[in-house]
C-alpha positions in Angstrom: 7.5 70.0 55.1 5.3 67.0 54.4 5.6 67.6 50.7 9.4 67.1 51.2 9.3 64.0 52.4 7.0 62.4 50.0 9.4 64.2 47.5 12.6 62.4 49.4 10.3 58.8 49.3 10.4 59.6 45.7 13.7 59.8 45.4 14.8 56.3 47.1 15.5 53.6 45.1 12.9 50.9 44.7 10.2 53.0 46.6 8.3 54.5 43.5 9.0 51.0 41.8 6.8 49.2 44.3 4.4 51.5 43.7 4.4 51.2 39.8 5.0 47.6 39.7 2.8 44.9 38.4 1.9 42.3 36.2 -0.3 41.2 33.1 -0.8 38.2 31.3 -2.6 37.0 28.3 -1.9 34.4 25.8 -0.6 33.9 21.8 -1.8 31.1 19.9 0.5 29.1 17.3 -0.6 27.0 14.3 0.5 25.6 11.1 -1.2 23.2 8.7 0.8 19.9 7.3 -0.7 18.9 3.6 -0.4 15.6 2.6 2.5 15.0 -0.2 3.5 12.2 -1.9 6.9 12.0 -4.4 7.7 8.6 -6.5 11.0 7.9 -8.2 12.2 4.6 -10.3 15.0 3.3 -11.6 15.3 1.1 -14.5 14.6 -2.3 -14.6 17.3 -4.3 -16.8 17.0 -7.9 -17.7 20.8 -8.0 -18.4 23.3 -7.0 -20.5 23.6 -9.9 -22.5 20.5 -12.1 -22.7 21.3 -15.6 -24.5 18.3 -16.1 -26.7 18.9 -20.0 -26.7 19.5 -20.1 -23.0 16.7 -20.1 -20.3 13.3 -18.5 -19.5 11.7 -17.4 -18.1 14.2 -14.5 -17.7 13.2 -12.4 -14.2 14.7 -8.9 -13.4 13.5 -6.8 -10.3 13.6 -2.7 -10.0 12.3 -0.7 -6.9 10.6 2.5 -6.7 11.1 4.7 -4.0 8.3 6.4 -2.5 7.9 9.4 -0.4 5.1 10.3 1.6 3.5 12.2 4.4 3.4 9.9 7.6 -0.3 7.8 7.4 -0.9 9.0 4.1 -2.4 6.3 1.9 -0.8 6.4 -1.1 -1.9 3.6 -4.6 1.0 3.3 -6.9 -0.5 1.9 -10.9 1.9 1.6 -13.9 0.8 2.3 -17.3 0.9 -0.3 -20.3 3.8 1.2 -21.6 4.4 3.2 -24.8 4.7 -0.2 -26.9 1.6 -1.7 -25.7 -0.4 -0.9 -28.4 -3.4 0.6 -26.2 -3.4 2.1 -22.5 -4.8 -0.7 -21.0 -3.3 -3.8 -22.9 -1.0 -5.0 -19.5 -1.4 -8.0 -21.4 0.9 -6.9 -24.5 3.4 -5.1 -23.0 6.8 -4.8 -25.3 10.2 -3.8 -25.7 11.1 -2.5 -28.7 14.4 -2.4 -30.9 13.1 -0.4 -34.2 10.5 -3.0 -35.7 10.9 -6.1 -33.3 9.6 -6.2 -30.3 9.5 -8.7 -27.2 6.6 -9.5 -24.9 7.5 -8.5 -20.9 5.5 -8.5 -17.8 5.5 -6.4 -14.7 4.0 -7.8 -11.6 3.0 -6.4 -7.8 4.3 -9.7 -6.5 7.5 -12.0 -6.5 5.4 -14.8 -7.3 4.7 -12.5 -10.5 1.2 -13.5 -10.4 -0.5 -10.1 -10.1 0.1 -7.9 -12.7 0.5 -4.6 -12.3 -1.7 -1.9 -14.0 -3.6 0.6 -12.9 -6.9 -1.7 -11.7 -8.5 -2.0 -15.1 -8.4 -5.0 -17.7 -7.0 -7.9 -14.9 -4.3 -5.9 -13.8 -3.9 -4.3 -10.3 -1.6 -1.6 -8.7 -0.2 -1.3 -5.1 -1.6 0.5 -2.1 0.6 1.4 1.0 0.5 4.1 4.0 3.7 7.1 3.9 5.7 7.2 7.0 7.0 10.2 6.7 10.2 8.7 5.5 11.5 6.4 2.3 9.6 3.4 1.6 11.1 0.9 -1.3 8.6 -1.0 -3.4 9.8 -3.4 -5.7 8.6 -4.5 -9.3 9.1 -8.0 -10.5 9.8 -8.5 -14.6 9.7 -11.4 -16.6 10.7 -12.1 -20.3 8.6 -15.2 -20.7 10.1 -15.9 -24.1 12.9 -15.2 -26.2 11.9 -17.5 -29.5 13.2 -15.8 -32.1 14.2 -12.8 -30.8 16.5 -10.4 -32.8 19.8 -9.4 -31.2 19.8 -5.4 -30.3 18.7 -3.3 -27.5 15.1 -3.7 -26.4 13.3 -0.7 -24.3 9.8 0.5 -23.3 8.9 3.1 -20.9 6.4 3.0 -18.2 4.2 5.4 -16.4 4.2 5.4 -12.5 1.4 7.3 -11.4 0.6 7.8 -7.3 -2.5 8.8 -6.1 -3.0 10.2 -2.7 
């Protein structure tokens, strides 16, 4: 008879559960690693449409660049010479060109255009900052400091913008 009645204890709900029942614990790690990152885009810096040689100068034009990067990421922005230049470090000489004529330009870090911007070397200097994580706009200040007898036509040059992070 006594193996009946452990049988019938068996058979009640939640009896053998109490019995079973119990409890462990242990623990799961997470982790990721963030890189740092950095992306740079430009737009182009125009001195106008229609520049009256005889009128003028110096002639000043700003862009921006918009930089990217992860939050306290130090980030140095430097701008090459330009492919008119004439060598890689000639910030000095920098030029627009329309076929064989060219005219002098300037960029500068400052809107005082007093610093100009290179990459460090030759007088010039380039621009240092910290990412946030978010968009940060830096500008670039141009000046046409002449326009003596400059040909009519459509002047370019294209600079480099290198960021180092």
């Amino acid at each position: 008879m006594q193996g009946r009645i452990l049988f019938l204890a068996a058979l009640l709900p939640g009896y053998g559960d109490a019995v079973l029942a119990g409890t462990a614990t242990n623990t799961l790690s997470s982790q990721t690693t963030v890189t740092t990152a950095c992306n740079v885009s430009g737009s182009t810096l125009s001195f106008g449409n229609t520049i009256d040689p005889i009128g003028t100068v110096p002639v000043d034009a700003t862009s921006t660049l918009t930089v990217e990067c992860t939050n306290t990421t130090p980030f140095t922005l430097s701008l090459s010479a330009g492919l008119n230049a004439g060598g890689i470090t000639n910030f000095s000489q920098r030029k627009l060109k329309n076929g064989s004529y060219t005219l002098g330009y300037q960029l500068y870090t400052d809107a005082a255009r007093t610093a100009i911007w290179g990459d460090g070397t030759s007088g010039s200097t380039t621009y240092g900052g910290n990412g946030t994580g978010g968009l940060l706009t830096v500008y670039i200040y141009g000046r046409l400091p002449s326009l003596t007898g400059t040909i009519p036509g459509t002047y370019t040059d294209t600079v480099t913008v290198t960021i180092t992070y």
